[in-house]
PAFILUM-600585 format. One line per field, with one value per residue (C-alpha): x, y, z; residue in three letters. Coordinates in Angstrom, 2 decimals. Last residue first. Layout:
BEGIN
u: X; ...
v: Y; ...
w: Z; ...
code: Ala; ...
! end
This chain:
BEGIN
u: 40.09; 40.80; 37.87; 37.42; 34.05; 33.75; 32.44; 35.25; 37.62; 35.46; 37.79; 36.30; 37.14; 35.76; 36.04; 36.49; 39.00; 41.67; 40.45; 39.20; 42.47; 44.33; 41.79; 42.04; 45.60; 45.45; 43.20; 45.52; 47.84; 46.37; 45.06; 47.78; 49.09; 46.37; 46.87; 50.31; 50.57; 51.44; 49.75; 52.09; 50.57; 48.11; 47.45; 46.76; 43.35; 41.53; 38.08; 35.66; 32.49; 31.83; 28.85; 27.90; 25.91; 24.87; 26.57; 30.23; 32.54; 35.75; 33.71; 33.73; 37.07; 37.68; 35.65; 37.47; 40.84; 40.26; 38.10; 41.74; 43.49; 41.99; 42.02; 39.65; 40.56; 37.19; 38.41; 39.92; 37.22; 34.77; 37.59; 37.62; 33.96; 34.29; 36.94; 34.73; 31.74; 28.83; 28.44; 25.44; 23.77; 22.11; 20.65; 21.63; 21.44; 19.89; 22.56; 23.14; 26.52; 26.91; 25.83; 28.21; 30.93; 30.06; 30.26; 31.27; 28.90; 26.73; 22.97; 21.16; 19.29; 16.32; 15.89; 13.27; 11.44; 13.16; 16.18; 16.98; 15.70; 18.20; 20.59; 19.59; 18.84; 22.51; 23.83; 21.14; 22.36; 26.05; 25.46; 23.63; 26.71; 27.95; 26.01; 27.38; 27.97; 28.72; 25.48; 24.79; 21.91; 20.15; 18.35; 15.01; 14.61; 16.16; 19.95; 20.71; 19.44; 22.99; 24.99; 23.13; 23.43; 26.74; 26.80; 24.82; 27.54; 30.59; 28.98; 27.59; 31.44; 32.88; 36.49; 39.00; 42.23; 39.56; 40.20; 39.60; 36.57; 36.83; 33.98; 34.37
v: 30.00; 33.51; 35.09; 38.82; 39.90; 43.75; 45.78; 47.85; 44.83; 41.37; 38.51; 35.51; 32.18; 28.58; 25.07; 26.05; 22.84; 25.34; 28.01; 27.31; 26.62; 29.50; 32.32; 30.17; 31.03; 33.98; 34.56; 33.46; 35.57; 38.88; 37.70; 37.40; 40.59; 42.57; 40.52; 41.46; 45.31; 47.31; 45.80; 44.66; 46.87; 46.08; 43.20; 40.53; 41.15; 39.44; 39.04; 36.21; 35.25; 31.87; 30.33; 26.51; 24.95; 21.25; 18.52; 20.28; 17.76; 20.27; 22.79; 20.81; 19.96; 23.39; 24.38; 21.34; 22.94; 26.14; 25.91; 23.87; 26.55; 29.49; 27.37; 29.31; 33.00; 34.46; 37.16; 35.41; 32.64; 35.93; 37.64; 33.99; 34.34; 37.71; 36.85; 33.72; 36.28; 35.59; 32.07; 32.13; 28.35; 26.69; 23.63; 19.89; 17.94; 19.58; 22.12; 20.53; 20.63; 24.00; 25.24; 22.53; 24.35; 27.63; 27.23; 30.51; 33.19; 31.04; 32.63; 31.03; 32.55; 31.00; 32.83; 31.65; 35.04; 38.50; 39.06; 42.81; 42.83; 40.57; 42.90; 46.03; 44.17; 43.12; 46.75; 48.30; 45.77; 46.66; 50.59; 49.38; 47.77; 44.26; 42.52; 39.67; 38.55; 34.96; 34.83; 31.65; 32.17; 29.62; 29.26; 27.35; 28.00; 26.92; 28.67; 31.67; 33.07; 32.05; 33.52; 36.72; 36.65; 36.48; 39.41; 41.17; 40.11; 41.71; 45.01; 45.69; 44.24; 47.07; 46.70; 49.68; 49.29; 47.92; 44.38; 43.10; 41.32; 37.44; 34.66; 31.42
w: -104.71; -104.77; -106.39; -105.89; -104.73; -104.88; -102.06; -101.85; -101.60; -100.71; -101.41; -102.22; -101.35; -103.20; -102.29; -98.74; -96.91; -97.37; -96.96; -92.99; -91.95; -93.74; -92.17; -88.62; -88.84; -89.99; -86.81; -84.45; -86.03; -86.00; -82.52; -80.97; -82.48; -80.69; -77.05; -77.74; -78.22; -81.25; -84.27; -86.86; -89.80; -92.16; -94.50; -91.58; -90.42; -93.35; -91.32; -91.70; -93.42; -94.22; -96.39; -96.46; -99.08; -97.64; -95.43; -95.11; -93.60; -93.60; -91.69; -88.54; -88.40; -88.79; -86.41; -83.61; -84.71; -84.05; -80.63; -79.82; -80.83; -79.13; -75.61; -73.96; -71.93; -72.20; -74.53; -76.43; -77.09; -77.97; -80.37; -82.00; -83.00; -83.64; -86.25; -87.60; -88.41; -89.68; -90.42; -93.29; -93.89; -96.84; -95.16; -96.82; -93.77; -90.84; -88.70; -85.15; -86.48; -87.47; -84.09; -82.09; -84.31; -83.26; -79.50; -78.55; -79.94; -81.56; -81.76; -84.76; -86.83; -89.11; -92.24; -94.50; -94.30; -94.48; -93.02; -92.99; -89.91; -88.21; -89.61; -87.69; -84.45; -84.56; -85.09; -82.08; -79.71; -80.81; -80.30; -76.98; -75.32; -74.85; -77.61; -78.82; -82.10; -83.73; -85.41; -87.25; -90.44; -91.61; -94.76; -95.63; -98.22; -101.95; -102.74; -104.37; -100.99; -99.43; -101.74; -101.77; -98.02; -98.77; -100.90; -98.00; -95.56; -97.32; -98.47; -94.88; -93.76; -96.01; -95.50; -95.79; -93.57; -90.93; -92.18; -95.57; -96.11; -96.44; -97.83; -97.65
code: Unk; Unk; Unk; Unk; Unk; Unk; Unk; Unk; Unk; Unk; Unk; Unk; Unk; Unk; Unk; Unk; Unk; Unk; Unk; Unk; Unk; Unk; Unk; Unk; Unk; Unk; Unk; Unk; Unk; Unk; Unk; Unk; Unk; Unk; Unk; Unk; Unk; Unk; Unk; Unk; Unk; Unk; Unk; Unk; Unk; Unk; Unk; Unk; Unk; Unk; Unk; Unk; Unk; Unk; Unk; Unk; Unk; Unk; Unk; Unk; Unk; Unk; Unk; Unk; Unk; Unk; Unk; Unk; Unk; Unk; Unk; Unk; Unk; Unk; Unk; Unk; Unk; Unk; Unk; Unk; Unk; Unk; Unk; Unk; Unk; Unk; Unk; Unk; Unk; Unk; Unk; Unk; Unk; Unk; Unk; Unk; Unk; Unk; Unk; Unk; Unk; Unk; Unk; Unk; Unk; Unk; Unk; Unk; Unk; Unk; Unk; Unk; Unk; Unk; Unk; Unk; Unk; Unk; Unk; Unk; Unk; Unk; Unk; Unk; Unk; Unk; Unk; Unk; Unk; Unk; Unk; Unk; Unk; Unk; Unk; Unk; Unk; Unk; Unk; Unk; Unk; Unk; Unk; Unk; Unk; Unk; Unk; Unk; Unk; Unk; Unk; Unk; Unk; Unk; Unk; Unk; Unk; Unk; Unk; Unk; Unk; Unk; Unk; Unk; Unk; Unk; Unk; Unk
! end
């Protein structure tokens, strides 16, 4: 698993090409699970952007809600990138789904890993307590979900200023 800070000073470029790193350290073919949407043209412009970076052996896969039917459809053994578990969430938020019960069926999910599996997320929790409710709802929901998936990760990094800082 792999975690960059929140907007207190993450660099999610910095974050997501180390994983990609990650990820490439391993044989082709790699996937790559895209949790984005694209609601406005700076976003559609942002997600065109990284699929180019991909060169060959990248297959993405579009997963904006149902993530862990995504991963599980995954072939045995394939390297795979999840970018990003907190836009993930965001998306079951914002269409009103029971957070928690998308929660516990990824993590069930990710504790059965079947090949090399790669996690970005969010570390929303280091800054202040947020000011309205929908904002600490998810500052906790996705703590949560941070926690969850950790534990079953052999190994968590901590991207701060572009530099991976082992945690697990």
């Amino acid at each position: 698993m792999v975690k960059r800070p929140g907007a207190s000073g993450g660099a999610p470029a910095a974050t997501r090409a180390h994983a990609e790193r990650l990820v490439t350290a391993c044989p082709a073919p790699w996937s790559y699970i895209a949790t984005a949407q694209a609601y406005d043209e700076e976003m559609r412009q942002r997600i065109a952007l990284h699929r180019s970076r991909r060169g060959a052996g990248w297959t993405t896969i579009d997963a904006p809600l149902d993530l862990a039917g995504a991963i599980g459809a995954l072939p045995d053994g394939q390297p795979v990138l999840i970018d990003c578990l907190t836009l993930w969430l965001t998306n079951h938020m914002l269409a009103d789904h029971d957070v928690e019960a998308e929660c516990r069926r990824l993590a069930d999910v990710l504790s059965r890993p079947r090949g090399p599996w790669f996690v970005v997320s969010n570390e929303v929790g280091q800054g202040i307590v947020p000011d309205n409710a929908l904002a600490r709802r998810f500052r906790d929901a996705a703590g949560r979900l941070n926690q969850d998936v950790a534990a079953v990760a052999s190994t968590v990094l901590l991207m701060v200023a572009g530099l991976p800082l082992k945690v697990k």
